[in-house]
C-alpha positions in Angstrom: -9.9 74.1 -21.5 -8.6 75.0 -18.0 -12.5 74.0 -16.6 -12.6 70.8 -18.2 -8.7 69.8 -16.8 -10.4 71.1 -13.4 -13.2 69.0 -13.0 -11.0 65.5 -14.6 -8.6 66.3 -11.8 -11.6 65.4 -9.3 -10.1 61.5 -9.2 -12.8 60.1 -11.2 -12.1 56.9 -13.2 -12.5 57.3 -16.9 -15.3 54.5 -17.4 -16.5 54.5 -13.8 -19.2 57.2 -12.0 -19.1 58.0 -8.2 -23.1 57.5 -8.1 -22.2 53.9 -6.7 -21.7 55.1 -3.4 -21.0 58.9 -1.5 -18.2 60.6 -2.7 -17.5 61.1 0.9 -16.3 57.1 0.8 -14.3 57.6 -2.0 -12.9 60.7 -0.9 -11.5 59.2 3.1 -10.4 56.1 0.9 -8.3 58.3 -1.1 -7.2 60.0 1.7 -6.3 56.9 3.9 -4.1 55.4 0.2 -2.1 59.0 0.6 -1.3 59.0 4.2 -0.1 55.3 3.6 2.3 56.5 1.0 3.4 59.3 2.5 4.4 57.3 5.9 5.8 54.5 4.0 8.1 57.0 1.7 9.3 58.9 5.1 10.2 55.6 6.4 12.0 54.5 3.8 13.8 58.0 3.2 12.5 58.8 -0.3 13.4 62.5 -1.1 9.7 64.4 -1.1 7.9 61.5 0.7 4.5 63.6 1.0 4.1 63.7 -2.6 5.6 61.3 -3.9 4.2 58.7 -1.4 0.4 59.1 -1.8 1.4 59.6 -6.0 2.7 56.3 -6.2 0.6 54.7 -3.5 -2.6 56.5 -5.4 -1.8 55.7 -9.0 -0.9 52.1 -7.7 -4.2 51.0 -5.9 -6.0 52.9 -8.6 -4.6 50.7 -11.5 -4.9 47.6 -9.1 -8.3 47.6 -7.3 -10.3 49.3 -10.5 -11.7 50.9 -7.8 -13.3 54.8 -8.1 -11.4 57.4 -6.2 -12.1 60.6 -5.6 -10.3 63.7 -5.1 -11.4 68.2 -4.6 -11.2 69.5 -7.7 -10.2 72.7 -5.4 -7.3 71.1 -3.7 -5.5 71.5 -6.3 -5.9 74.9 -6.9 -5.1 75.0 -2.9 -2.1 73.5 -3.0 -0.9 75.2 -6.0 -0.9 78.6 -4.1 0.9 77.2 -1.5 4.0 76.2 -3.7 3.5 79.4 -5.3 3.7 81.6 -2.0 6.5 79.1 -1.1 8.2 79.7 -4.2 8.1 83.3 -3.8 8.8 83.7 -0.4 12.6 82.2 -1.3 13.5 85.1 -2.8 15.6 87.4 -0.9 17.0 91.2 -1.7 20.5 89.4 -1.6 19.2 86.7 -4.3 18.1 89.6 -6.1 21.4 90.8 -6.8 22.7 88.2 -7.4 20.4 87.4 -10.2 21.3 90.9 -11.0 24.4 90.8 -11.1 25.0 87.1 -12.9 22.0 87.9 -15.5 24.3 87.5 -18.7 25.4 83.9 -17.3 22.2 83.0 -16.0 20.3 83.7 -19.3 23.0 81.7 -21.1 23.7 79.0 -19.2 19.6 78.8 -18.6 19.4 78.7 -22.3 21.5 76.2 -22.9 19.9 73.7 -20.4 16.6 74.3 -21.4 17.6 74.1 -25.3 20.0 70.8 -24.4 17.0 69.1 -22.1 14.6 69.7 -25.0 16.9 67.9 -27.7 17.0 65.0 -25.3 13.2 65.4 -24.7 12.9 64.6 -28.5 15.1 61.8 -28.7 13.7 60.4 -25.8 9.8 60.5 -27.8 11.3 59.0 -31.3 13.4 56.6 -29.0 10.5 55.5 -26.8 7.3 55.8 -29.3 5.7 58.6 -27.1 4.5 62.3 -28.3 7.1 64.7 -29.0 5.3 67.1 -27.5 5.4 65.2 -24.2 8.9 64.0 -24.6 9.4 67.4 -24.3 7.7 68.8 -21.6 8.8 65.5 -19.8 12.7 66.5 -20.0 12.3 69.8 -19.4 13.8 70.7 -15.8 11.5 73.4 -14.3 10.0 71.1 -11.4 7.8 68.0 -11.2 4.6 70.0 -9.9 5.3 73.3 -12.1 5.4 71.0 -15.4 2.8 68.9 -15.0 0.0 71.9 -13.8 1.2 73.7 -17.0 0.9 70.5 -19.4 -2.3 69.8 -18.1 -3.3 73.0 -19.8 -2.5 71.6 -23.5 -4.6 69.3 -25.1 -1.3 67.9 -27.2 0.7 67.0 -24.0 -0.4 63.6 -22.1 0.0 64.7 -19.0 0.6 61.3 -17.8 4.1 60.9 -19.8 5.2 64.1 -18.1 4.8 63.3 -14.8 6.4 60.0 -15.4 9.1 61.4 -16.6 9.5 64.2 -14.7 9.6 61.5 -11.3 12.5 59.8 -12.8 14.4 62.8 -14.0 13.6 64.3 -10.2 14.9 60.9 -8.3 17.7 60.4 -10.9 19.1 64.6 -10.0 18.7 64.3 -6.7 20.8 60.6 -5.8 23.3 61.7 -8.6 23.9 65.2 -8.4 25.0 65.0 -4.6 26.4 62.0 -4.7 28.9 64.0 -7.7 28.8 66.9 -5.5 30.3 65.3 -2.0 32.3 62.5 -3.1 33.3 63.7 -6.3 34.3 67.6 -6.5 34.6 68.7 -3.0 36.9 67.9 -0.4 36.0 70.3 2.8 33.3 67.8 4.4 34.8 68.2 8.3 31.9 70.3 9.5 28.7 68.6 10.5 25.4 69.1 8.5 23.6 71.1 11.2 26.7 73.0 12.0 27.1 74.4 8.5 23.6 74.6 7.9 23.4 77.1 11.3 27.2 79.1 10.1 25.7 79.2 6.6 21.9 80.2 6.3 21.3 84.6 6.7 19.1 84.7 10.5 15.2 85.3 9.5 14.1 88.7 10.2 11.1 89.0 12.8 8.2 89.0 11.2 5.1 91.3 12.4 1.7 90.0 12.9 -0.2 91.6 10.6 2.1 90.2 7.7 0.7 86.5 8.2 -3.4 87.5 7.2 -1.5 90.3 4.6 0.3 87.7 2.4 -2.6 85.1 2.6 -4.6 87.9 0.7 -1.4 88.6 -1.8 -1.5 85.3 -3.0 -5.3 84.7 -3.4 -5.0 88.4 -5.5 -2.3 86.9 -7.1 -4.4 83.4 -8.7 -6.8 86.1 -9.1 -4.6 88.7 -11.1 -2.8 85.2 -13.2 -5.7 83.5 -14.0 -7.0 87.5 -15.4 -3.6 88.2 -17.4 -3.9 84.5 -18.8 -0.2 83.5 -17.1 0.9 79.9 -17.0 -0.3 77.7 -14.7 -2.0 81.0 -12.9 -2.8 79.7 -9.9 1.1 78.7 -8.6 3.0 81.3 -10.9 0.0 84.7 -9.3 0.7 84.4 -6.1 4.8 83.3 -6.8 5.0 86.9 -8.8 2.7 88.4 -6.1 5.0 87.0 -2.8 8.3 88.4 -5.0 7.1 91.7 -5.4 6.1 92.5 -1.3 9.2 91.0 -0.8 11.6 92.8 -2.9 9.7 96.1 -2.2 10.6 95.4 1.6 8.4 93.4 3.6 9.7 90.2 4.4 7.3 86.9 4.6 6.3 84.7 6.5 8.0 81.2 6.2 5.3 78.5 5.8 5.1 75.9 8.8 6.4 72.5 7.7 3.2 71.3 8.0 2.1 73.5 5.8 4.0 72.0 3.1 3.6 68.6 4.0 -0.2 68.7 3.7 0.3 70.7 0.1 2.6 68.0 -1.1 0.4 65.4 -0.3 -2.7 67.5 -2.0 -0.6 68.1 -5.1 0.6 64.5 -4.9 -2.4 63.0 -4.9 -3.9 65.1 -7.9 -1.0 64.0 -10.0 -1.5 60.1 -9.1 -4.7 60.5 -10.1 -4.3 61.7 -13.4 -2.0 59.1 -14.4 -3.3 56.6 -16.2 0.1 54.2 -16.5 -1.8 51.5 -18.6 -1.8 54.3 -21.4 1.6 54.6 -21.6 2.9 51.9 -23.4 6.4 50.3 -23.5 7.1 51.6 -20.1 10.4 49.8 -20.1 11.6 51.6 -23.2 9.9 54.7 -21.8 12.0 53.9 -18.4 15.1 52.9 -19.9 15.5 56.2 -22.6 14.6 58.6 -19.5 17.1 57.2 -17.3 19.7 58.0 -20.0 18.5 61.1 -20.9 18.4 62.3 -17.2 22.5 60.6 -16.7 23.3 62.6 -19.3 21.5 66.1 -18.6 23.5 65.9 -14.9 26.9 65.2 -17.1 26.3 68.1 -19.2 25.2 70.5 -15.9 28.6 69.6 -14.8 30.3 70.6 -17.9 28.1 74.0 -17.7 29.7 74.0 -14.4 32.9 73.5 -14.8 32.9 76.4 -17.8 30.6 79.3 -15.6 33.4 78.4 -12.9 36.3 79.4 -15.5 34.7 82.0 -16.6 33.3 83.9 -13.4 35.6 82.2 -10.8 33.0 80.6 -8.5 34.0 77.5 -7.4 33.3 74.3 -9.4 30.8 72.7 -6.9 29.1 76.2 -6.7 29.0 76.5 -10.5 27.9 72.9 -10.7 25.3 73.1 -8.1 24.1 76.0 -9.9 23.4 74.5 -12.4 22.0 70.9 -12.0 18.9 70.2 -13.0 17.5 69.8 -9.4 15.4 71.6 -7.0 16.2 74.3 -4.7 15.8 72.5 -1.6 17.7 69.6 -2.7 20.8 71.5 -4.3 20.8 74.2 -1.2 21.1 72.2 1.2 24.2 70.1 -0.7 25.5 73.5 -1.0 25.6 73.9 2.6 26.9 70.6 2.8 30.1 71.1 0.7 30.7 74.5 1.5 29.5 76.5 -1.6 28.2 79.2 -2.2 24.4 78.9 -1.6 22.7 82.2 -2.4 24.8 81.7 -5.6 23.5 78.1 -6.0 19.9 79.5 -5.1 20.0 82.7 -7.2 20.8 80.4 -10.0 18.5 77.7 -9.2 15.4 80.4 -8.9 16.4 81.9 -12.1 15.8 78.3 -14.0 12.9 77.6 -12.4 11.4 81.3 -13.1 12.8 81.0 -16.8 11.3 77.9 -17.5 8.3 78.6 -15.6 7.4 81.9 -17.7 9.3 81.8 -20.8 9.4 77.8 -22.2 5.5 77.3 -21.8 4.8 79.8 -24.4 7.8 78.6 -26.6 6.2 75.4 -26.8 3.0 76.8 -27.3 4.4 78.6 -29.9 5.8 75.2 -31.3 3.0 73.2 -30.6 0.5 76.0 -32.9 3.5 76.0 -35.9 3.3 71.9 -35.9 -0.5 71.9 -36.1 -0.5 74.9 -38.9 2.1 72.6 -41.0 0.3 70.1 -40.9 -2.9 71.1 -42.1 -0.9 72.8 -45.1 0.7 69.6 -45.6 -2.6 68.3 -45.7 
Protein backbone atom coordinates (compact mmCIF):
# COMPACT_ATOMS: atom_id res chain seq x y z
CA UNK A 1 0.00 0.00 0.00
CA UNK A 2 2.71 2.44 1.28
CA UNK A 3 4.65 1.75 -2.46
CA UNK A 4 1.75 2.41 -4.54
CA UNK A 5 0.85 5.99 -2.37
CA UNK A 6 4.82 6.41 -3.14
CA UNK A 7 5.03 6.33 -6.71
CA UNK A 8 1.09 8.40 -7.13
CA UNK A 9 2.86 11.11 -5.09
CA UNK A 10 5.37 11.51 -8.14
CA UNK A 11 2.83 14.50 -9.55
CA UNK A 12 1.51 12.54 -12.35
CA UNK A 13 -2.01 13.33 -13.65
CA UNK A 14 -4.46 10.59 -13.38
CA UNK A 15 -5.40 10.23 -17.17
CA UNK A 16 -2.20 11.82 -18.52
CA UNK A 17 1.65 9.99 -18.93
CA UNK A 18 4.93 12.02 -18.80
CA UNK A 19 6.14 10.16 -22.12
CA UNK A 20 4.98 13.50 -23.91
CA UNK A 21 7.97 15.19 -23.15
CA UNK A 22 11.22 14.73 -20.32
CA UNK A 23 10.18 14.56 -17.00
CA UNK A 24 12.99 16.99 -16.53
CA UNK A 25 10.38 19.68 -18.17
CA UNK A 26 7.76 18.84 -16.04
CA UNK A 27 9.76 18.58 -13.07
CA UNK A 28 11.59 22.71 -13.47
CA UNK A 29 7.81 23.64 -14.44
CA UNK A 30 6.74 22.35 -11.13
CA UNK A 31 9.35 23.81 -9.51
CA UNK A 32 9.17 27.33 -11.11
CA UNK A 33 4.73 27.08 -10.02
CA UNK A 34 6.20 26.52 -6.23
CA UNK A 35 8.74 29.21 -6.05
CA UNK A 36 5.87 31.51 -7.42
CA UNK A 37 3.65 30.56 -4.56
CA UNK A 38 5.90 30.62 -2.07
CA UNK A 39 7.16 34.37 -3.00
CA UNK A 40 3.68 35.45 -3.60
CA UNK A 41 2.38 33.92 0.08
CA UNK A 42 5.56 35.71 1.78
CA UNK A 43 4.57 38.78 0.20
CA UNK A 44 1.35 38.77 1.15
CA UNK A 45 2.07 37.57 4.82
CA UNK A 46 0.20 34.15 4.73
CA UNK A 47 1.34 32.14 7.87
CA UNK A 48 3.62 29.03 6.31
CA UNK A 49 4.10 30.74 2.92
CA UNK A 50 6.64 27.96 1.68
CA UNK A 51 4.12 25.36 1.81
CA UNK A 52 1.26 26.65 1.51
CA UNK A 53 2.33 28.91 -1.52
CA UNK A 54 3.50 26.34 -4.01
CA UNK A 55 0.25 23.98 -2.48
CA UNK A 56 -2.12 26.33 -3.63
CA UNK A 57 -0.24 27.74 -6.55
CA UNK A 58 0.46 23.80 -7.65
CA UNK A 59 -2.99 22.40 -7.11
CA UNK A 60 -4.24 25.67 -8.99
CA UNK A 61 -2.28 25.56 -12.31
CA UNK A 62 -2.73 21.83 -12.17
CA UNK A 63 -6.64 22.02 -12.25
CA UNK A 64 -6.33 25.03 -14.73
CA UNK A 65 -3.75 24.27 -17.51
CA UNK A 66 -4.61 20.18 -17.55
CA UNK A 67 -1.15 20.28 -17.86
CA UNK A 68 1.28 17.01 -16.48
CA UNK A 69 3.42 17.89 -13.61
CA UNK A 70 5.82 16.13 -12.02
CA UNK A 71 7.24 15.80 -8.70
CA UNK A 72 10.41 13.04 -6.76
CA UNK A 73 8.62 10.47 -5.35
CA UNK A 74 11.75 10.76 -2.76
CA UNK A 75 11.14 14.33 -1.82
CA UNK A 76 8.76 13.51 0.06
CA UNK A 77 10.26 11.01 2.03
CA UNK A 78 13.10 13.91 2.27
CA UNK A 79 11.18 16.38 3.52
CA UNK A 80 9.31 14.20 5.85
CA UNK A 81 12.60 13.59 7.87
CA UNK A 82 13.22 16.93 8.08
CA UNK A 83 9.90 17.85 10.00
CA UNK A 84 10.61 14.80 11.85
CA UNK A 85 14.21 15.84 13.14
CA UNK A 86 12.62 19.27 13.49
CA UNK A 87 9.94 17.99 15.41
CA UNK A 88 12.21 16.18 17.69
CA UNK A 89 14.76 18.51 18.15
CA UNK A 90 11.93 20.82 20.11
CA UNK A 91 12.02 18.90 22.87
CA UNK A 92 14.00 19.95 25.70
CA UNK A 93 14.81 18.20 29.33
CA UNK A 94 12.75 21.19 30.81
CA UNK A 95 9.70 20.24 28.34
CA UNK A 96 10.22 16.89 29.61
CA UNK A 97 9.17 17.68 32.91
CA UNK A 98 6.88 19.40 32.23
CA UNK A 99 5.08 16.82 30.31
CA UNK A 100 6.05 14.84 33.33
CA UNK A 101 4.78 16.55 35.57
CA UNK A 102 1.28 17.79 33.81
CA UNK A 103 0.73 14.09 32.37
CA UNK A 104 -2.75 13.55 34.20
CA UNK A 105 -4.01 16.96 32.53
CA UNK A 106 -2.33 16.48 29.42
CA UNK A 107 -3.87 12.97 28.76
CA UNK A 108 -7.26 14.41 29.70
CA UNK A 109 -7.50 17.52 28.27
CA UNK A 110 -5.66 15.68 24.94
CA UNK A 111 -8.46 13.28 25.14
CA UNK A 112 -11.07 15.51 25.17
CA UNK A 113 -9.84 17.47 22.09
CA UNK A 114 -9.19 14.73 20.06
CA UNK A 115 -12.65 12.98 21.14
CA UNK A 116 -14.51 16.67 20.66
CA UNK A 117 -12.62 17.28 17.09
CA UNK A 118 -13.69 13.82 16.04
CA UNK A 119 -17.52 14.41 16.80
CA UNK A 120 -17.23 17.55 14.73
CA UNK A 121 -15.28 15.58 12.13
CA UNK A 122 -18.47 13.38 11.75
CA UNK A 123 -20.84 16.04 11.60
CA UNK A 124 -18.91 17.88 9.35
CA UNK A 125 -19.09 14.40 6.67
CA UNK A 126 -23.01 13.81 7.19
CA UNK A 127 -23.30 17.75 6.94
CA UNK A 128 -21.11 18.09 3.84
CA UNK A 129 -21.79 14.61 1.84
CA UNK A 130 -18.04 13.60 2.24
CA UNK A 131 -16.60 10.22 3.91
CA UNK A 132 -16.77 9.91 7.49
CA UNK A 133 -13.65 8.51 7.54
CA UNK A 134 -12.19 11.69 5.99
CA UNK A 135 -14.37 14.05 7.97
CA UNK A 136 -12.54 12.63 10.49
CA UNK A 137 -9.10 12.70 9.83
CA UNK A 138 -9.83 16.17 8.32
CA UNK A 139 -10.81 17.68 11.94
CA UNK A 140 -8.48 16.06 13.67
CA UNK A 141 -5.80 18.64 15.01
CA UNK A 142 -2.37 16.83 14.92
CA UNK A 143 -0.86 19.10 12.00
CA UNK A 144 -1.58 19.68 8.34
CA UNK A 145 1.60 17.60 7.04
CA UNK A 146 1.45 14.85 9.97
CA UNK A 147 -2.34 14.07 8.87
CA UNK A 148 -2.24 14.01 5.57
CA UNK A 149 1.28 11.59 5.24
CA UNK A 150 -0.66 9.25 7.63
CA UNK A 151 -4.12 9.35 5.61
CA UNK A 152 -2.32 8.78 2.62
CA UNK A 153 -1.66 5.38 4.12
CA UNK A 154 -5.51 4.22 4.20
CA UNK A 155 -7.20 3.28 1.26
CA UNK A 156 -10.65 4.56 3.07
CA UNK A 157 -9.43 8.17 3.65
CA UNK A 158 -9.38 10.63 0.38
CA UNK A 159 -6.56 12.24 1.07
CA UNK A 160 -7.65 15.12 -0.77
CA UNK A 161 -10.65 16.01 1.77
CA UNK A 162 -8.05 15.98 4.57
CA UNK A 163 -5.79 18.26 3.33
CA UNK A 164 -8.61 20.58 2.49
CA UNK A 165 -9.73 20.55 5.55
CA UNK A 166 -6.91 20.45 7.49
CA UNK A 167 -5.75 24.09 5.50
CA UNK A 168 -8.86 25.72 6.71
CA UNK A 169 -8.80 24.35 10.22
CA UNK A 170 -4.82 25.47 10.13
CA UNK A 171 -5.63 29.28 8.67
CA UNK A 172 -8.82 29.48 10.79
CA UNK A 173 -6.45 28.52 14.46
CA UNK A 174 -3.89 30.59 13.69
CA UNK A 175 -5.93 34.27 12.74
CA UNK A 176 -8.39 33.30 15.57
CA UNK A 177 -6.55 31.89 18.35
CA UNK A 178 -4.12 35.03 18.62
CA UNK A 179 -6.32 37.34 17.68
CA UNK A 180 -8.40 35.79 21.25
CA UNK A 181 -5.18 35.56 22.82
CA UNK A 182 -3.86 39.38 22.54
CA UNK A 183 -6.91 41.40 22.30
CA UNK A 184 -9.07 39.25 24.22
CA UNK A 185 -7.53 37.56 27.51
CA UNK A 186 -4.31 39.33 28.04
CA UNK A 187 -3.59 42.69 29.03
CA UNK A 188 0.50 42.94 29.57
CA UNK A 189 1.36 43.82 25.77
CA UNK A 190 4.02 46.82 26.70
CA UNK A 191 7.12 44.84 25.78
CA UNK A 192 8.10 44.67 22.14
CA UNK A 193 8.01 41.24 20.21
CA UNK A 194 11.81 40.90 19.88
CA UNK A 195 12.31 42.10 23.34
CA UNK A 196 10.21 39.39 24.95
CA UNK A 197 11.11 36.92 22.53
CA UNK A 198 15.15 37.58 23.58
CA UNK A 199 13.92 37.88 27.93
CA UNK A 200 11.81 34.77 27.17
CA UNK A 201 13.42 31.92 25.06
CA UNK A 202 16.30 29.49 27.41
CA UNK A 203 20.00 30.60 25.38
CA UNK A 204 20.94 27.50 22.96
CA UNK A 205 23.69 25.39 24.23
CA UNK A 206 26.91 25.28 21.95
CA UNK A 207 26.70 22.59 19.87
CA UNK A 208 29.96 20.42 18.92
CA UNK A 209 30.83 19.53 15.51
CA UNK A 210 30.58 16.20 15.32
CA UNK A 211 26.76 16.37 16.43
CA UNK A 212 25.73 17.95 12.97
CA UNK A 213 26.89 14.50 10.64
CA UNK A 214 25.73 12.32 14.13
CA UNK A 215 22.03 13.43 14.05
CA UNK A 216 21.86 13.35 10.19
CA UNK A 217 22.58 9.45 10.65
CA UNK A 218 19.94 9.33 13.81
CA UNK A 219 17.26 10.24 11.72
CA UNK A 220 17.94 8.25 8.53
CA UNK A 221 18.16 5.09 11.36
CA UNK A 222 15.23 6.42 12.58
CA UNK A 223 12.91 6.15 8.89
CA UNK A 224 14.85 3.07 8.92
CA UNK A 225 13.88 1.62 12.44
CA UNK A 226 9.84 3.21 11.71
CA UNK A 227 9.31 1.92 8.51
CA UNK A 228 10.77 -1.78 10.31
CA UNK A 229 8.46 -1.56 13.54
CA UNK A 230 5.53 -0.57 11.02
CA UNK A 231 4.99 3.05 12.96
CA UNK A 232 2.73 5.70 11.49
CA UNK A 233 3.79 7.71 8.87
CA UNK A 234 7.49 6.12 9.54
CA UNK A 235 9.44 8.30 7.83
CA UNK A 236 8.53 11.73 9.94
CA UNK A 237 7.44 10.03 13.33
CA UNK A 238 11.57 7.42 13.08
CA UNK A 239 13.63 10.04 13.09
CA UNK A 240 11.05 12.42 15.52
CA UNK A 241 11.34 9.41 18.27
CA UNK A 242 15.02 9.02 17.16
CA UNK A 243 16.02 13.18 17.68
CA UNK A 244 13.95 12.81 21.31
CA UNK A 245 15.75 10.09 22.55
CA UNK A 246 19.66 11.68 21.91
CA UNK A 247 18.16 14.52 23.20
CA UNK A 248 16.73 13.55 26.40
CA UNK A 249 19.65 11.14 27.11
CA UNK A 250 21.88 14.43 26.93
CA UNK A 251 23.13 15.54 23.72
CA UNK A 252 21.64 18.55 22.55
CA UNK A 253 20.87 19.13 18.60
CA UNK A 254 21.53 20.95 16.16
CA UNK A 255 18.83 23.54 15.20
CA UNK A 256 17.98 23.27 11.49
CA UNK A 257 18.97 26.46 9.30
CA UNK A 258 15.88 28.41 8.23
CA UNK A 259 16.61 27.42 4.95
CA UNK A 260 16.44 24.19 5.78
CA UNK A 261 12.91 24.44 6.53
CA UNK A 262 11.96 26.59 3.97
CA UNK A 263 13.06 24.26 1.16
CA UNK A 264 11.25 21.19 3.21
CA UNK A 265 8.02 23.16 3.30
CA UNK A 266 8.02 23.82 -0.13
CA UNK A 267 8.97 19.92 -0.83
CA UNK A 268 6.13 18.74 1.39
CA UNK A 269 4.00 21.54 -0.09
CA UNK A 270 4.21 20.70 -3.26
CA UNK A 271 3.55 16.79 -2.71
CA UNK A 272 0.33 17.70 -1.00
CA UNK A 273 -0.87 20.08 -4.07
CA UNK A 274 -0.29 17.44 -6.12
CA UNK A 275 -2.34 14.97 -4.71
CA UNK A 276 -5.30 17.06 -4.57
CA UNK A 277 -7.56 16.58 -6.95
CA UNK A 278 -10.23 19.54 -5.91
CA UNK A 279 -12.71 18.63 -8.88
CA UNK A 280 -13.31 15.36 -6.77
CA UNK A 281 -14.44 16.93 -3.97
CA UNK A 282 -17.82 17.99 -4.53
CA UNK A 283 -19.90 20.72 -2.95
CA UNK A 284 -16.93 22.54 -1.93
CA UNK A 285 -18.98 25.37 -0.64
CA UNK A 286 -20.92 23.14 1.76
CA UNK A 287 -17.50 21.40 2.39
CA UNK A 288 -16.11 25.13 3.04
CA UNK A 289 -18.88 26.49 4.89
CA UNK A 290 -19.30 23.19 7.68
CA UNK A 291 -15.34 23.36 8.16
CA UNK A 292 -15.26 26.83 8.89
CA UNK A 293 -17.84 26.20 11.73
CA UNK A 294 -16.42 23.27 12.90
CA UNK A 295 -12.92 24.90 13.21
CA UNK A 296 -14.91 28.32 15.13
CA UNK A 297 -16.12 26.12 17.36
CA UNK A 298 -13.04 23.62 18.16
CA UNK A 299 -11.10 27.22 19.12
CA UNK A 300 -14.29 28.09 21.48
CA UNK A 301 -14.19 24.85 23.08
CA UNK A 302 -9.98 25.02 23.57
CA UNK A 303 -10.86 28.13 25.37
CA UNK A 304 -13.24 26.53 27.60
CA UNK A 305 -10.53 23.56 28.15
CA UNK A 306 -8.51 26.55 29.02
CA UNK A 307 -10.28 28.35 31.19
CA UNK A 308 -11.03 24.93 33.32
CA UNK A 309 -6.94 23.48 33.25
CA UNK A 310 -6.30 27.18 34.48
CA UNK A 311 -8.86 26.64 37.59
CA UNK A 312 -7.73 23.65 38.27
CA UNK A 313 -3.80 23.81 38.07
CA UNK A 314 -3.48 27.69 38.48
CA UNK A 315 -1.68 28.57 35.22
CA UNK A 316 -2.77 31.50 33.83
CA UNK A 317 -5.85 31.57 31.39
CA UNK A 318 -3.83 32.58 28.21
CA UNK A 319 -1.23 29.87 29.19
CA UNK A 320 -3.98 27.25 29.69
CA UNK A 321 -5.65 28.55 26.54
CA UNK A 322 -2.63 28.62 24.46
CA UNK A 323 -2.05 25.20 25.65
CA UNK A 324 -4.57 24.04 24.34
CA UNK A 325 -5.64 25.46 21.01
CA UNK A 326 -5.67 23.49 18.32
CA UNK A 327 -2.65 25.28 16.58
CA UNK A 328 0.96 24.59 15.91
CA UNK A 329 3.85 25.01 18.07
CA UNK A 330 5.40 27.73 16.22
CA UNK A 331 2.32 29.67 15.92
CA UNK A 332 1.00 29.33 19.68
CA UNK A 333 4.87 29.81 21.05
CA UNK A 334 5.50 32.60 19.79
CA UNK A 335 1.80 34.25 20.89
CA UNK A 336 3.00 33.01 24.17
CA UNK A 337 5.90 35.03 24.06
CA UNK A 338 3.88 37.64 22.92
CA UNK A 339 1.42 37.90 25.91
CA UNK A 340 3.57 36.89 28.48
CA UNK A 341 2.64 33.18 29.16
CA UNK A 342 4.11 30.61 29.94
CA UNK A 343 5.79 29.03 26.93
CA UNK A 344 7.54 25.80 27.86
CA UNK A 345 4.01 25.24 29.43
CA UNK A 346 2.31 26.19 26.17
CA UNK A 347 5.03 24.03 24.31
CA UNK A 348 5.03 21.00 26.67
CA UNK A 349 1.40 20.95 26.04
CA UNK A 350 1.40 21.60 22.44
CA UNK A 351 4.18 18.62 21.83
CA UNK A 352 2.15 16.33 23.87
CA UNK A 353 -1.06 16.74 21.37
CA UNK A 354 0.86 16.55 18.54
CA UNK A 355 2.75 13.28 19.89
CA UNK A 356 -0.69 11.88 21.09
CA UNK A 357 -2.39 12.33 18.05
CA UNK A 358 0.54 11.44 16.07
CA UNK A 359 0.94 7.80 17.71
CA UNK A 360 -2.17 6.96 19.37
CA UNK A 361 -5.32 8.32 17.00
CA UNK A 362 -3.97 6.66 13.67
CA UNK A 363 -4.39 3.29 15.05
CA UNK A 364 -7.76 4.25 16.80
CA UNK A 365 -9.11 4.93 13.58
CA UNK A 366 -7.52 2.05 12.09
CA UNK A 367 -9.11 0.21 14.58
CA UNK A 368 -12.52 2.00 13.62
CA UNK A 369 -11.97 1.97 10.09
CA UNK A 370 -11.44 -2.37 10.30
CA UNK A 371 -14.72 -2.63 12.85
CA UNK A 372 -16.88 -0.49 10.05
CA UNK A 373 -15.72 -2.71 7.17
CA UNK A 374 -16.21 -6.17 9.43
CA UNK A 375 -20.06 -4.76 10.14
CA UNK A 376 -20.61 -4.31 7.16
CA UNK A 377 -19.92 -7.41 5.54
CA UNK A 378 -22.01 -9.10 8.38
CA UNK A 379 -24.70 -6.77 7.61
CA UNK A 380 -24.26 -8.00 4.34
Amino acid sequence: MYSKKIQFSSGEVPGLTTSARPRAVSFFETLAVALVGGVVFTLIQIPLPWMLGPLSFVMAWQLTTKRTLYWPAIFRDLSSLVLGYMLGASITRETGWQILHHLPSMVVVTALTVFFSCTLGYWVAKGAGIGVYSGVFGNVPGGLTQMVLVSEELDDVDATVVTFMQMIRLLGVIFIVPFLAVHGLSDDLDVPLNAMLTQTLPVLPVIPWYAYPLYVLIALFGAWAGKKIKLPAAVLTGPLIATAIIILIGMPAPQLPSGAITVAQLLIGVHIGLQMKVQSLGNIKRLTTFTILSSVVLVLFSLLLGVVLSGLTGMGVTTGFLSTAPGGIAEMGITAALVHADLSMVTAYQLFRIFFIMFAVPPLLKWWIGRGKKRSRQAA
